[in-house]
C-alpha positions in Angstrom: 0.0 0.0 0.0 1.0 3.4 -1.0 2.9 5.2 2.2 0.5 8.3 1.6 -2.7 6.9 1.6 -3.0 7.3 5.2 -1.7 11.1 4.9 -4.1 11.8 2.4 -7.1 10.5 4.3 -5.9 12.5 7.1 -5.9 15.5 5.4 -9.2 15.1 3.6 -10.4 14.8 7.5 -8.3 17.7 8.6 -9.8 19.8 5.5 -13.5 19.2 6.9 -12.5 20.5 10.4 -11.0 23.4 9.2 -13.9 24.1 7.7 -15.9 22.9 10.6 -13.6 25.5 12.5 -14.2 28.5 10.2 -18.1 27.4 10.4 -18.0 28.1 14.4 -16.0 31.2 14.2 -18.5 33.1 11.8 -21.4 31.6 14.0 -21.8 35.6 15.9 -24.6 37.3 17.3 -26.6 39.3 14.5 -25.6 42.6 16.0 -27.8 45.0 13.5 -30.9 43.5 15.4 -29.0 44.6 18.6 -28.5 48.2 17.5 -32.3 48.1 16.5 -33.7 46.9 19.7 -31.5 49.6 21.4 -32.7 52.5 19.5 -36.5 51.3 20.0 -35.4 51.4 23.4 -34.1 54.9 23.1 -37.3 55.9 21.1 -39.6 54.4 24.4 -37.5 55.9 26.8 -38.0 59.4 24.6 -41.5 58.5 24.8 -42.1 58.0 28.4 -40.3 61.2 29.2 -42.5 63.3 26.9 -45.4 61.6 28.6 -44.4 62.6 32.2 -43.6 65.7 31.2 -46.6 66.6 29.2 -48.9 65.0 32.0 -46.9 67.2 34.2 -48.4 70.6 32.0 -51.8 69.3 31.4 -52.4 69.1 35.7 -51.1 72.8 35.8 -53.2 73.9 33.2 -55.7 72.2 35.1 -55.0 74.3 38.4 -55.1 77.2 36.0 -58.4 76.5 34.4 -60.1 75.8 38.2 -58.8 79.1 39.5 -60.1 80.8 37.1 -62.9 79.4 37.2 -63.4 79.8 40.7 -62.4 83.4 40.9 -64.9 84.4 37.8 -67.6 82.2 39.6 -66.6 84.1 42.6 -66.7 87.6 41.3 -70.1 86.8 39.4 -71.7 85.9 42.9 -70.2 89.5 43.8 -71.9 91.0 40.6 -75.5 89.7 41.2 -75.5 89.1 44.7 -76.9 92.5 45.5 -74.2 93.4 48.0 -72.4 96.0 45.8 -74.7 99.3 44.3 -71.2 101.2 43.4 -71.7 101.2 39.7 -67.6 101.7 39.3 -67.3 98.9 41.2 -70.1 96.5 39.1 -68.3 97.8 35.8 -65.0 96.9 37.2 -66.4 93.2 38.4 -68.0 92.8 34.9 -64.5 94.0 33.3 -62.7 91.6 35.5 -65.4 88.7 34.8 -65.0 89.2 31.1 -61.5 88.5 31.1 -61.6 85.9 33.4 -64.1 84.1 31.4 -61.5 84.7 28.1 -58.4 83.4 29.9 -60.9 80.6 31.3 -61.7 79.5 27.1 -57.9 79.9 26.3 -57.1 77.7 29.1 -60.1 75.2 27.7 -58.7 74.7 24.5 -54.9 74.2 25.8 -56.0 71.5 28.4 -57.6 70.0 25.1 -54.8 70.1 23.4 -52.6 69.2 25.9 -54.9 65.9 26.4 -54.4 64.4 23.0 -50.9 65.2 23.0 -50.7 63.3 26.1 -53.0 60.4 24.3 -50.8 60.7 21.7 -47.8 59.9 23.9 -49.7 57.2 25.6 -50.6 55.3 22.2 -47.2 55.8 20.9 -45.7 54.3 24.1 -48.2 51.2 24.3 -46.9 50.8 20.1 -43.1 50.8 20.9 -43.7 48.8 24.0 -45.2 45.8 22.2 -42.6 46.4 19.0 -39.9 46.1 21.4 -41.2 42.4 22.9 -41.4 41.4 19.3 -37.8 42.4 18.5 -36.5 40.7 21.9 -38.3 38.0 21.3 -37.0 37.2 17.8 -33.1 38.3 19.4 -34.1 35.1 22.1 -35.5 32.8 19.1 -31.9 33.7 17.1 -29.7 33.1 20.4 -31.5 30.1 21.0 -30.7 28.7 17.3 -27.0 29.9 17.7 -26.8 28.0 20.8 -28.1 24.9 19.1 -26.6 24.9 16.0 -23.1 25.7 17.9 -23.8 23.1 20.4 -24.0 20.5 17.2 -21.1 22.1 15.4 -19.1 21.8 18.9 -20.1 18.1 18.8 -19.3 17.0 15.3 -15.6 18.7 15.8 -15.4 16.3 18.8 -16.4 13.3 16.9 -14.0 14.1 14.2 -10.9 15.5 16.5 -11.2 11.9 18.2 -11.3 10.0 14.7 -8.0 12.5 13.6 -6.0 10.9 16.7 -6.4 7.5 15.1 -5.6 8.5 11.6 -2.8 10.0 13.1 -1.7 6.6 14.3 -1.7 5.0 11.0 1.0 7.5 9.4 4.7 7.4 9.3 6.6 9.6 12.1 8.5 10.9 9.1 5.8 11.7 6.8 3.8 13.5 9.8 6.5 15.6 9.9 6.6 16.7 6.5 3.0 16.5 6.3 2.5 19.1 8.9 5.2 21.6 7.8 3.4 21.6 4.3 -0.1 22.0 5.3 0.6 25.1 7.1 0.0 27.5 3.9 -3.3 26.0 2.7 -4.0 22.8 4.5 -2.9 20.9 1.6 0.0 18.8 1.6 -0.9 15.7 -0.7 -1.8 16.3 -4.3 -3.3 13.6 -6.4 -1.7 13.8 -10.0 -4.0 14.3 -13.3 -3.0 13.4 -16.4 1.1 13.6 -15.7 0.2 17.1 -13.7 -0.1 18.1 -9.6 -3.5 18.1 -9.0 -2.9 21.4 -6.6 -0.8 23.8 -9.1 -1.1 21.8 -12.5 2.1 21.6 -13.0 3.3 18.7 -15.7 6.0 17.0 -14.2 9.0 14.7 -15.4 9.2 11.3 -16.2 11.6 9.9 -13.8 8.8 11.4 -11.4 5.8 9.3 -12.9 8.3 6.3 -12.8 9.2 6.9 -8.9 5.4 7.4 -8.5 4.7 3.9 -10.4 7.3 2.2 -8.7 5.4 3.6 -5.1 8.3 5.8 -3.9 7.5 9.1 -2.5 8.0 12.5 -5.0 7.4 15.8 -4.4 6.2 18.5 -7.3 8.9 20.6 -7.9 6.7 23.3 -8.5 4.6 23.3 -5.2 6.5 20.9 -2.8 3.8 18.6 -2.2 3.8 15.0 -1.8 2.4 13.7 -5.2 -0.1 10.5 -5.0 -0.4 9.0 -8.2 -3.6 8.7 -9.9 -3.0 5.2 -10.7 -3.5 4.7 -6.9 -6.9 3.0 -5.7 -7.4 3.9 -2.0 -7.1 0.7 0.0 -10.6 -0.5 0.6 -10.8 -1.7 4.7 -12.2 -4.8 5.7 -15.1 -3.7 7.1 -16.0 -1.8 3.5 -14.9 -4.6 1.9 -17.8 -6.3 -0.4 -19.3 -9.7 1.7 -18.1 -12.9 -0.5 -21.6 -14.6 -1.7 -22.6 -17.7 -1.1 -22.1 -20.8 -4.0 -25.3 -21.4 -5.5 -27.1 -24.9 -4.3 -27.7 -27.0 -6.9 -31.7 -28.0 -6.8 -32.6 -31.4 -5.4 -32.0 -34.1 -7.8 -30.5 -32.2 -10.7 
């Protein structure tokens, strides 16, 4: 059997967990969805604080509107209760009720403004409120799924860092050497040949080297430096793949 059969199924393994490797790395928290759920947040708390502080205006405007009410409700039981006859006096009361009853219908349609603005703020806040459960709930669905599909990644590199250590076994002390100095760039360090060329750069090579490789001697390309396995190679099939032997075919009774 060809010396580098065992190499090359080792790397063919060790390719799949880099891969398996670069999978976990780029397994990271979606964090657009983060930056939104903060600025809803932002946007709520914005809310809230207009709410409080336009709640605040509309319960002085409030005090406003019942004093003035009260003092032109006042001066009007002054005006027709019969107690004053000075007629400067009456005209001043009815002066002072007049106005009072125009800074009363100002401070009507302010509180009325200042009530749907505070509606407003309450409809708005009740809006982001439930936009913001929606958003952390789809961030906890995502985490969950990172978690899981990390958790399954995290298990198949197990499985397949426990099968390297006895593919390890199986190669020459030598060859592991070489094998790991040359996989450093790229991760490959075994080319099959095509045709009389590398299978990794394409180069053609010599042939003395297709001889060597015939013969089942190890050769490098002397373009790339990697261990050539001819293409004239079949991979060794195990015993265990190995195709069951049928059974001889019983003659029938009394042929």
């Amino acid at each position: 059997m060809n010396a580098l059969w065992p190499v090359y199924r080792l790397q063919q393994l060790d390719l799949k967990i880099m891969a398996l490797e670069a999978q976990l790395k780029a397994l990271q928290p979606d964090t657009s969805t983060t930056a939104v759920i903060g600025d809803t947040r932002r946007k709520l708390a914005e809310e809230e604080d207009a709410l409080r502080k336009s709640s605040t205006t509309l319960k002085n405007l409030e005090l406003d509107l019942a004093t003035k009410e009260a003092q032109k409700k006042k001066n009007e039981q002054k005006l027709y209760g019969g107690k004053v006859n000075n007629s400067k006096e009456l005209t001043d009361l009815q002066k002072e009720i007049d106005l009072l009853g125009s800074q009363k219908g100002e401070l009507e349609e302010q509180v009325l403004g200042m009530m749907d603005t505070v509606d407003q703020h309450k409809t708005d806040i009740q809006a982001l409120k439930y936009l913001l459960k929606e958003q952390e709930g789809g961030v906890q669905e995502a985490s969950e799924k990172l978690a899981a599909d990390r958790g399954a990644l995290e298990s198949t590199l197990k499985e397949w860092q426990a099968k390297r250590l006895g593919l390890v076994g199986d190669v020459d002390g030598n060859l592991m050497k070489k094998y790991d100095h040359l996989r450093r760039k790229d991760g490959i360090a075994v080319a099959r040949t095509v045709r009389g060329t590398c299978g990794s750069c394409g180069m053609a090579f010599a042939p003395q080297s297709k001889a060597k490789l015939q013969e089942g001697q190890l050769e490098t390309c002397k373009n790339c430096g990697r261990m050539l396995l001819g293409d004239a190679d079949s991979e060794p099939v195990s015993a265990s793949k190995a195709a069951p032997r049928k059974k001889p075919t019983e003659a029938p009774p009394g042929g």
